[in-house]
N, C-alpha and C positions, 0 to 999 in steps of 0.2 A: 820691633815695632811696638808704639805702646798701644794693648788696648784698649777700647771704647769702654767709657763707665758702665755701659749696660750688659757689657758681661761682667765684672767683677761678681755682683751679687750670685752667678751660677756658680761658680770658682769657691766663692765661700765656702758654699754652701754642698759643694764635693766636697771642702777639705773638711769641712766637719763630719760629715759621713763619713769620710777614709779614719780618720782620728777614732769615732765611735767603736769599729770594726777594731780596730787595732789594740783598743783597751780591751775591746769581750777576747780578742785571743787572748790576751795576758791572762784574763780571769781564768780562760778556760784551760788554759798550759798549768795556773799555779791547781788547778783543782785535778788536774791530771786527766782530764773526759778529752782523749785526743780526737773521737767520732767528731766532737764540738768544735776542737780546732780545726780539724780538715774540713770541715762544713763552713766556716768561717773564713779558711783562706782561699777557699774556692769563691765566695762572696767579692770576697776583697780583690780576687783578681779579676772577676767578671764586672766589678764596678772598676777597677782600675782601666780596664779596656775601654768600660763607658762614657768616663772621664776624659780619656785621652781624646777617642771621637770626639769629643764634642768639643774638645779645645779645637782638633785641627777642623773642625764646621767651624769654628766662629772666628778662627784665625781667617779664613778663608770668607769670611764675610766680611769681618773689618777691612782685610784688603780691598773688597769690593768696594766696601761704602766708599773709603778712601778714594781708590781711580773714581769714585764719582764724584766725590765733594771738590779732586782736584780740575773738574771741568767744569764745574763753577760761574758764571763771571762774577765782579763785584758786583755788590746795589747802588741802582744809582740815587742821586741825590735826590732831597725833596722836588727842587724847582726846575728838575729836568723833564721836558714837555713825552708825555705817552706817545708812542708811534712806532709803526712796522720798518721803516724805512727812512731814505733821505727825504723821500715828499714830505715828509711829516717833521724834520727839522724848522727851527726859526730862527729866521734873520736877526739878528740883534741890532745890527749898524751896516751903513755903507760910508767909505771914503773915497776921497777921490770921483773923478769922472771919465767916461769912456773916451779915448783917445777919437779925436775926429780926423779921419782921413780920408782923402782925396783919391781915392784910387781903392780896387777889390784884395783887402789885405791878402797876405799869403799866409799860412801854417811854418811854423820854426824851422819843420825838418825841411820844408821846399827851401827857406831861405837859406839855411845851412849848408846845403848840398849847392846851391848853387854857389854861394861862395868859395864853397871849394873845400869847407874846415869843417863840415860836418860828415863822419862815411860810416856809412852804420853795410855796405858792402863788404870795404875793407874788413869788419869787428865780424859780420858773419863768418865768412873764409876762419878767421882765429875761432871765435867764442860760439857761432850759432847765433838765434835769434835774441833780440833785446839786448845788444849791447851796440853801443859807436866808438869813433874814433875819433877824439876832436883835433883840430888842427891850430897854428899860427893864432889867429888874435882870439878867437874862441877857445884853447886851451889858456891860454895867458887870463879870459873874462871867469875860468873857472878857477885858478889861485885867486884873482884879483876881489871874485865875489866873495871867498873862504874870508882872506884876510879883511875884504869891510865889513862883514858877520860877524867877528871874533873879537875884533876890536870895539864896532859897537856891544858886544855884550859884556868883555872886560871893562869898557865903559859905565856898563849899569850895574856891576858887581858879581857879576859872573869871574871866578877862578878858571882858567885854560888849563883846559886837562886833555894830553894824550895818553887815554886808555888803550887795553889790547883789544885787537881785531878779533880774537877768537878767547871765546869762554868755554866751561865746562859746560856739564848737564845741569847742576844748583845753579849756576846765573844766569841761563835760561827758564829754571821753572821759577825764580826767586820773583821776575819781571813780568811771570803770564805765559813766554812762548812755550815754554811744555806742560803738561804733556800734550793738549788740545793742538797745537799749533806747528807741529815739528816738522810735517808738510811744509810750512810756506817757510824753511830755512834751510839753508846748505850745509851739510856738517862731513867734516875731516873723513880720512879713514884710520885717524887715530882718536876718535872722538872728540874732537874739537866742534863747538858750530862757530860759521860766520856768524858776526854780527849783523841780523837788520837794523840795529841803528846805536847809537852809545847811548840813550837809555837804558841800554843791558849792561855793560861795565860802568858806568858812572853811578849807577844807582845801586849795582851789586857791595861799591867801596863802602855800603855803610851796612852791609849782609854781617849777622851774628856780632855787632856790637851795641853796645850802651853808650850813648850819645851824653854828653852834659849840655843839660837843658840851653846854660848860655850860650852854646857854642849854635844855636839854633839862629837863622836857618843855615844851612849850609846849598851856594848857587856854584854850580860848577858849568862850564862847556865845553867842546870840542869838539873840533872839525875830524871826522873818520869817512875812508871810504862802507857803505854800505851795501849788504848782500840778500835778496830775497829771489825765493823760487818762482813767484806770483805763481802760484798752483792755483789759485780761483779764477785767475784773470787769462784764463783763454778769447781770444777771440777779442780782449778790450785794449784798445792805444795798440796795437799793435805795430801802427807806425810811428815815426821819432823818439821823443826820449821822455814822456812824461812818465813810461812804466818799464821799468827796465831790472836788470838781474842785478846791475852793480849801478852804483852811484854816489853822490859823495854828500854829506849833509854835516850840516854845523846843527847842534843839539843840546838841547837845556836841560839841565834837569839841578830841584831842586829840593831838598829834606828839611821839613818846618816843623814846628809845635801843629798838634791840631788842630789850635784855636785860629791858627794863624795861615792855612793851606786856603781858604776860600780868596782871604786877601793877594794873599800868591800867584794863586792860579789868575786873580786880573789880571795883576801886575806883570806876568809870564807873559800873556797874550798879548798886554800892550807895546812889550819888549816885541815878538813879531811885528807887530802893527808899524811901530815904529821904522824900525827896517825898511819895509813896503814902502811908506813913507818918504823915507830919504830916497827909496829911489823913484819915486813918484809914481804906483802902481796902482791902478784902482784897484779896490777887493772889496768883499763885504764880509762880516764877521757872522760863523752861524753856529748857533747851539743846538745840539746836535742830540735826536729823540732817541728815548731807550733803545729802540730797535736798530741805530745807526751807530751805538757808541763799542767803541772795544771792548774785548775782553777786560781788561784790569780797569779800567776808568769809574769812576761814579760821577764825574760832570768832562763834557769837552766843548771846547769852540772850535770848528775850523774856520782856518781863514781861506778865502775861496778869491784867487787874481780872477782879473779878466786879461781874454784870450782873442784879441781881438779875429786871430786867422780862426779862430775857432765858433767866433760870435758863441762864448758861453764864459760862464764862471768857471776856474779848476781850482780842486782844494791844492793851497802852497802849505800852508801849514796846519798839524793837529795840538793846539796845547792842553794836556788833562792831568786831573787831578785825583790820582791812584785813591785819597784818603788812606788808612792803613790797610788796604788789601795787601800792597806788595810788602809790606813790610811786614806782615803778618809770615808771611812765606818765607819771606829772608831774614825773619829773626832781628830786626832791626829796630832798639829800641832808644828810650832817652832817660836820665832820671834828673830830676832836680836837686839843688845845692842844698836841703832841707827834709827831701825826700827819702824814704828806704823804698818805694815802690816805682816800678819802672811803665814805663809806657810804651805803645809803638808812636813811632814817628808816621808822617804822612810824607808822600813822597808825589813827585810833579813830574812831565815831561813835556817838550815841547820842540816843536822843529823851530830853530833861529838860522837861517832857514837853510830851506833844500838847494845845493846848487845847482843842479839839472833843471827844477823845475821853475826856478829864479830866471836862471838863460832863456828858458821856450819862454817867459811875459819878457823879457825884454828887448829880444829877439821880434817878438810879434806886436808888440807897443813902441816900439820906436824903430821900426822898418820902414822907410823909405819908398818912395817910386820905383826907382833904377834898383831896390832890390840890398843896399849898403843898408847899415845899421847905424846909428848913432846912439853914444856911449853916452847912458845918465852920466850926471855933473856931479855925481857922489864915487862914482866907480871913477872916472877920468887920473885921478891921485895914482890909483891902483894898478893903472894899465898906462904908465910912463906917460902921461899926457893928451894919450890918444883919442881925438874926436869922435872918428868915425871907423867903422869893420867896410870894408869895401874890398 
């Protein structure tokens, strides 16, 4: 490990002492006073003892400082608003408007279950709590919603990347979730972790290299199923599928020049926005106060549907803008065509978007009386023609 500049100067400052010691026994062996050598090597080994102490104290404190500096989070940016919490977030925008219906909406899982295609019984029996089974036209709306995510993002410039499902220990701590976070993920009994989202292998692919500058930015996505413990989330959504152990999300992430990650990070978000959009969903866009952002972020937006069986807003998507924290970690750098000196890159992530939580607003925005669903006119392609879930 290397360490910290502020021991060096102790280390010197031994080895000039060992070195002084070591010339007087020379003097004192050529002058023949052996009383003088043994006086002297007896010095030399009660500083050498000294010495050693004190490396392994201060080895043992770099370690320390280390596990602390790696719990961390980043800083955030200037114009992100002070605050303990989500109360203390700001609204940016709203689009869209609340769906007007005729009738006391339901919640996703009621209409799920009653159609028959949603069984979070059946998933108990198998898996325990927090996970479902989706059935017939509701398994077919969850390819359907992958492939119109992927394509709209290949559309905007986004590369389709299938990364692996499971990383090591470095592409976990490269991204934020170790060491602080290792609680809220699954891991192998051969040391593998699930991924919570491809933010961790997408963003890991540019871990311990030198980037040329032109090749900036680099937008990649991909549809992965995803895996969290929810170890904080006792007792919250415990029923349907907004909070779950597994689920499957399409995910952006992007690696820019520095100058250039503020402009990104709109452009990410609006890439969400867009989506909601095509599929007609109100949401409103919130910037999100120090006390509400993640570990690795220095600025976020979430975007937040409405729910109608829920009469509330739910965040659908988080898009943030690492700036060079994670890439600091992962060693991730860039150099220009001109340049001998390297930089870190700034690196982005964003949900384009969750499928699970995509179903529960469409599910609950376009529910019917009698209880059937009708298919937005953007997914219709994707699901053979199909009107309506009945």
């Amino acid at each position: 490990m290397k360490r910290s500049a502020s021991c060096k100067p102790i280390f010197r400052h031994g080895k000039v002492k060992k070195n002084k010691i070591a010339k007087e026994i020379g003097m004192a062996k050529g002058q023949g006073d052996q009383a003088k050598v043994d006086e002297l090597m007896l010095k030399q080994s009660v500083s050498n003892s000294g010495a050693q102490e004190k490396e392994t104290n201060l080895a043992k404190i770099d370690e320390q400082l280390k596990s602390f500096l790696e719990t961390l989070p980043n800083l955030p940016a200037d114009d992100v608003p002070v605050g303990k919490d989500e109360k203390d977030n700001k609204e940016v925008k709203q689009w869209g408007k609340k769906p007007e219906l005729a009738f006391e909406p339901k919640e996703h899982f009621e209409l799920g279950e009653k159609l028959g295609m949603m069984d979070f019984e059946s998933a108990a029996k198998i898996s325990g709590a927090r996970f479902v089974v989706l059935k017939g036209a509701l398994a077919r709306m969850e390819r359907a919603l992958a492939g119109l995510f992927l394509d709209m993002n290949v559309a905007a410039g986004y590369t389709e990347m299938v990364p692996p499902f499971l990383v090591r220990d470095n592409a976990a701590y490269g991204t934020g979730q170790l060491p602080k976070f290792g609680e809220d993920l699954f891991k192998t009994t051969n040391n593998f972790w699930l991924i919570p989202t491809a933010e961790v292998p997408l963003t890991n692919l540019v871990a311990d290299s030198i980037l040329d500058e032109e090749k900036l930015p680099l937008r990649m996505t991909a549809y992965t199923p995803c895996f969290r413990s929810e170890a904080g989330a006792a007792g919250k959504d415990t029923r349907g599928m907004i909070r779950q152990h597994q689920f499957s999300k399409v995910e952006m992430v992007s690696i820019t020049h520095p100058d250039k990650s503020k402009e990104e990070h709109e452009r990410m978000t609006a890439q969400a926005e867009a989506i909601l959009q095509k599929l007609g969903l109100h949401y409103r866009v919130m910037l999100l106060c120090t006390g509400d952002m993640g570990f690795s972020s220095e600025k976020t937006y979430d975007i937040e549907v409405w729910l109608p069986g829920q009469n509330a807003f739910r965040e659908i998507s988080s898009c943030s803008n690492c700036g060079a924290f994670q890439a600091r970690r992962m060693k991730a750098r860039f150099k220009g065509k001109n340049s001998k000196e390297t930089q870190f890159v700034h690196t982005l992530n964003g949900s384009g978007l969750p499928i699970g939580r995509t179903m529960v607003a469409i599910l609950e925005n376009y529910q019917n009386a009698d209880g059937s669903i009708t298919v937005p006119d953007a997914l219709k392609p994707y699901m053979g023609g199909l009107d309506k879930i009945a």
